[in-house]
C-alpha positions in Angstrom: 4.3 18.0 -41.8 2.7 15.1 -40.0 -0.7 13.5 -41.1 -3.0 11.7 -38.2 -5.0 9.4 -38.9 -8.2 11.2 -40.0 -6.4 13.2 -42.7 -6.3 16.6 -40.9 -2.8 18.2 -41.6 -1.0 19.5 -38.0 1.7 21.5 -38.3 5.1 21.0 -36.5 5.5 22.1 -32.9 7.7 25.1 -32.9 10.8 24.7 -30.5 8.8 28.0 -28.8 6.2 25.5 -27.7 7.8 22.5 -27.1 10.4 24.7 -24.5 6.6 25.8 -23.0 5.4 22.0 -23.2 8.8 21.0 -21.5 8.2 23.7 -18.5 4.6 22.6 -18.2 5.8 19.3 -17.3 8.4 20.3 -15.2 6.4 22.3 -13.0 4.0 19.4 -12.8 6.4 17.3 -11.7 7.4 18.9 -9.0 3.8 20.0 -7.9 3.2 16.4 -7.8 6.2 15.8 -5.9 5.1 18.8 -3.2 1.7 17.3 -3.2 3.1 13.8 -2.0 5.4 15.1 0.5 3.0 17.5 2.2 0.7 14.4 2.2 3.3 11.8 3.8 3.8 14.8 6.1 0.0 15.3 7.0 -0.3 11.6 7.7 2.8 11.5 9.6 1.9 13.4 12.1 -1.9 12.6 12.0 -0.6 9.0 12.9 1.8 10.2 15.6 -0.6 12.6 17.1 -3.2 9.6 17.6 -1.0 7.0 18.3 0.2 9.5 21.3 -3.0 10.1 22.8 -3.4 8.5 26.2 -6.8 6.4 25.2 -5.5 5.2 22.2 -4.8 1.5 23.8 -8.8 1.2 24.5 -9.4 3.0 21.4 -7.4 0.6 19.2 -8.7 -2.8 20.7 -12.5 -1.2 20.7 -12.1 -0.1 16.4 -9.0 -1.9 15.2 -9.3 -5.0 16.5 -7.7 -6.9 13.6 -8.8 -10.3 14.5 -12.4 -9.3 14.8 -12.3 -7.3 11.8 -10.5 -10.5 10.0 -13.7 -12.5 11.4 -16.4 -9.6 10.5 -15.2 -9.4 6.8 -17.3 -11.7 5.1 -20.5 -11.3 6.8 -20.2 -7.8 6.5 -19.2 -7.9 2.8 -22.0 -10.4 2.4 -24.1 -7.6 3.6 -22.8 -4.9 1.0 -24.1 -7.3 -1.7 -27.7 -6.3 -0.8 -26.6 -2.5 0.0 -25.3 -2.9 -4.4 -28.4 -4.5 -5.1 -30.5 -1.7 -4.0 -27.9 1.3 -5.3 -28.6 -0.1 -8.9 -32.8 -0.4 -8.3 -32.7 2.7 -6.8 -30.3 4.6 -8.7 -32.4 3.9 -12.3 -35.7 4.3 -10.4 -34.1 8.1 -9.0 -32.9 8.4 -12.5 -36.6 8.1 -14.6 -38.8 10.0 -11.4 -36.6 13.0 -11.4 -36.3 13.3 -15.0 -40.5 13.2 -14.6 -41.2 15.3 -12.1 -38.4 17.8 -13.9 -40.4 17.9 -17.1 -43.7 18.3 -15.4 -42.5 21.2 -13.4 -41.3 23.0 -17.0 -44.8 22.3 -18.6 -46.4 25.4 -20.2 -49.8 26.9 -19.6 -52.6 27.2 -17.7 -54.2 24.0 -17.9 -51.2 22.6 -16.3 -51.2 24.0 -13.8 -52.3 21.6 -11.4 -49.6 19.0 -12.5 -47.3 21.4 -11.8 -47.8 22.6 -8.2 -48.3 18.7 -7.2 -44.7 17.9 -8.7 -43.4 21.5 -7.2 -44.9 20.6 -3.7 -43.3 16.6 -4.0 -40.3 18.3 -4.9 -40.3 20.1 -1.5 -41.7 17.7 0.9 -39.4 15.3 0.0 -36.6 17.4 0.0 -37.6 18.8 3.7 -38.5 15.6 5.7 -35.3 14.1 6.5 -34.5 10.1 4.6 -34.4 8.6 8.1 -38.0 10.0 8.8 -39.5 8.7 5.6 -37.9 5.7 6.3 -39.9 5.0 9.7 -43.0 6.8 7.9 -42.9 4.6 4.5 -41.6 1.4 6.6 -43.5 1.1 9.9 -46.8 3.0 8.2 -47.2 1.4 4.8 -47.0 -2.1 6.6 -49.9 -0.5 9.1 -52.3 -0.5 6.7 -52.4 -4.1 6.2 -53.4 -3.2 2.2 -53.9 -6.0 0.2 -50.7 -6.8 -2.5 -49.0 -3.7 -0.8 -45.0 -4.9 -0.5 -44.3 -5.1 3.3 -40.5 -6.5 2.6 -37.7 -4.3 4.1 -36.1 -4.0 1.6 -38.9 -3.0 -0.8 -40.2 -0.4 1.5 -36.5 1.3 2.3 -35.8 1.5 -1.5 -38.7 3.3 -2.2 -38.5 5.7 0.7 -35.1 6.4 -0.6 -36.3 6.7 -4.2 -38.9 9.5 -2.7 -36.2 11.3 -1.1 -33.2 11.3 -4.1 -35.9 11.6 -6.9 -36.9 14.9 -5.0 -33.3 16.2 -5.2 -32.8 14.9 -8.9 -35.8 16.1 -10.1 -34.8 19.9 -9.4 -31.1 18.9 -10.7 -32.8 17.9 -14.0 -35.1 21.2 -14.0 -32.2 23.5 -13.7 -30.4 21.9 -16.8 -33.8 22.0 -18.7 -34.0 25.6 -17.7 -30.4 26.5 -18.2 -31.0 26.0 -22.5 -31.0 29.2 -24.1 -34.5 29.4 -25.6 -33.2 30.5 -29.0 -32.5 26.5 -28.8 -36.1 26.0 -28.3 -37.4 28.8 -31.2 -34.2 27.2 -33.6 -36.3 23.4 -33.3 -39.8 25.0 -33.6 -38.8 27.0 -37.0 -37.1 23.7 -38.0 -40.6 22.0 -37.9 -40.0 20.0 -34.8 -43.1 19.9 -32.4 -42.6 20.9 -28.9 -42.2 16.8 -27.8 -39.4 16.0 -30.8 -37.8 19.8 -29.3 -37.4 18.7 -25.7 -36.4 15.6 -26.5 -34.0 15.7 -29.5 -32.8 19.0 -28.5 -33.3 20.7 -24.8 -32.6 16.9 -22.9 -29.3 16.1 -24.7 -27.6 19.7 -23.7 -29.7 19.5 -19.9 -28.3 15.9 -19.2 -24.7 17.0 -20.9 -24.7 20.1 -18.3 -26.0 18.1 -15.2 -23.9 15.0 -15.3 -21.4 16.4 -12.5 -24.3 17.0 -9.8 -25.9 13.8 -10.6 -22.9 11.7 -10.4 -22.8 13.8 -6.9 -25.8 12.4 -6.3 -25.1 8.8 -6.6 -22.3 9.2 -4.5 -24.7 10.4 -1.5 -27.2 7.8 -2.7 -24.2 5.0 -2.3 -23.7 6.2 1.3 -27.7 6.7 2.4 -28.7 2.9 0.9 -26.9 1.9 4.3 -29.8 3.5 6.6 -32.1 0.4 5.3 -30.7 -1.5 7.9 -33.0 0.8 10.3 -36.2 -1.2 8.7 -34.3 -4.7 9.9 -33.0 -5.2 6.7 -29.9 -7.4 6.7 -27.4 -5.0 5.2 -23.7 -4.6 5.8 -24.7 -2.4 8.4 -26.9 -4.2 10.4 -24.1 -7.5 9.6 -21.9 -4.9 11.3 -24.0 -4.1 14.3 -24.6 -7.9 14.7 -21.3 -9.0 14.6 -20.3 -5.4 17.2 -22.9 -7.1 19.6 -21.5 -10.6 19.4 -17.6 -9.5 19.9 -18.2 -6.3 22.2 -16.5 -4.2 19.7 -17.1 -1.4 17.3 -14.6 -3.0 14.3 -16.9 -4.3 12.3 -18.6 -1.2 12.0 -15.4 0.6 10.8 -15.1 -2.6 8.3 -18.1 -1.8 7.1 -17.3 1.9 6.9 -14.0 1.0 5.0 -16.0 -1.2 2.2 -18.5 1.7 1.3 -15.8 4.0 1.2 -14.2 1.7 -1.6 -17.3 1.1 -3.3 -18.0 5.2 -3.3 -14.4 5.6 -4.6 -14.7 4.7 -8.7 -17.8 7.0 -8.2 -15.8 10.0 -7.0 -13.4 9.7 -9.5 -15.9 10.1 -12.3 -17.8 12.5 -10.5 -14.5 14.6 -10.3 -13.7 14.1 -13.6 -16.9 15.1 -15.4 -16.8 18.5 -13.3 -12.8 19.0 -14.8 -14.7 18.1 -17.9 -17.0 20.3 -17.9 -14.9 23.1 -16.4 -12.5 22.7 -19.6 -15.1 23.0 -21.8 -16.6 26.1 -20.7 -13.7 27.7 -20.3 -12.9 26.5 -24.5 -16.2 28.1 -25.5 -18.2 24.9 -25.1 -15.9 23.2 -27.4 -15.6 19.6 -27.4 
């Protein structure tokens, strides 16, 4: 018998399992191995398929012109500092007015009442109008009203329409994992003495936030994607690099190099997101065990 490290005794594999461990393996071996043909397959004949079509000439030299794309690079990457720049602002500012709005929409009683069909009717405005709407709304209107220490920046004014939008859709993420708690949870931290602020947030937010990780790492992967439209404002984004380099060379490249850097910056994002859902999967399937 075999002792790890924090002194709990495992037994031996039997030679039952390990023969079940070995087939395991074996048959995810050559999963993998089908999953990597097919693929190579899929792409073969994607690339053939394209590469045969009678525009693809124009095609090429119009969105994979390598030496404009080689020339485009670095203003457009340039550009994606200030698309990362808002994803973080944004992202913490969607983060903390969702989890608000959420809590105000699970209030109790009567008397609040009124706080609660103000954050129920922000959460559906917000998640009707459509982002590139808001954005014209929030960046050509606020700036209208020529309002003394108002922001009229771009950039400003873009991350906050987009903050409106995703806090919207965040918020009702966060009220369906505050909902989803078993209220036995609730009644177990009220007969333990805990008043109703210590039971939401020592008890009902930990297991709500544990639940609805997966949807909001979701989130932040559309978030990473809609940043982008700040370029509509005149903000000087990797898009708008892109569209100013595509007038300048007659090309559409540099917008598929800026399309190519989002999708690499979206990529760690997906991952995680993909994991945490596994995660999660595994766990309800083991009873909620860790």
């Amino acid at each position: 018998m075999s002792a790890p490290p924090d002194g709990v005794v495992v037994p031996p594999v039997s030679e039952v399992e390990a023969g079940r461990r070995s087939y395991r393996r074996s048959r995810e071996r050559r999963s993998t191995g089908v999953a990597v043909l097919s693929t190579v397959v899929f792409a073969a004949v994607l690339l053939v398929g394209a590469t045969s079509a009678p525009g693809w000439e124009r095609t090429r030299e119009s969105f994979l012109d390598l030496d404009v794309a080689r020339r485009s690079f670095l203003p457009v990457l340039s550009g994606l500092w200030l698309n990362v720049r808002v994803l973080v602002v944004a992202a913490v500012c969607v983060l903390v007015v969702g989890l608000v709005v959420a809590l105000l929409r699970t209030l109790r009683g009567p008397v609040w009442a009124p706080v609660r069909l103000l954050a129920a009717a922000y959460t559906d405005v917000f998640r009707g109008l459509p982002l590139i709407v808001l954005l014209y709304v929030v960046g050509f209107g606020v700036p209208g009203l020529r309002l003394q220490g108002v922001p009229t920046s771009a950039v400003v004014l873009g991350t906050i329409a987009i903050v409106l939008t995703y806090g919207a859709y965040v918020a009702e993420v966060f009220r369906a994992g505050i909902e989803s708690v078993h209220p036995s949870q609730r009644a177990a931290a009220r007969a333990l003495g805990l008043t109703h602020r210590q039971t939401t947030r020592l008890v009902v937010l930990p297991q709500a936030v544990r639940t609805v990780t997966p949807p909001l790492l979701n989130d932040l992967v559309a978030l990473q994607k809609d940043v982008g439209l700040i370029s509509v404002l005149g903000a000087v984004d990797a898009v708008r690099r892109a569209q100013i380099a595509s007038a300048q060379t007659a090309d559409f490249t540099p917008y598929v190099v800026a399309g190519v850097l989002f999708v690499l910056l979206a990529v760690p994002t997906v991952r995680l997101a993909d994991w945490a859902t596994a995660r999660a999967r595994r766990r309800q399937q083991a009873g909620g065990l860790l």
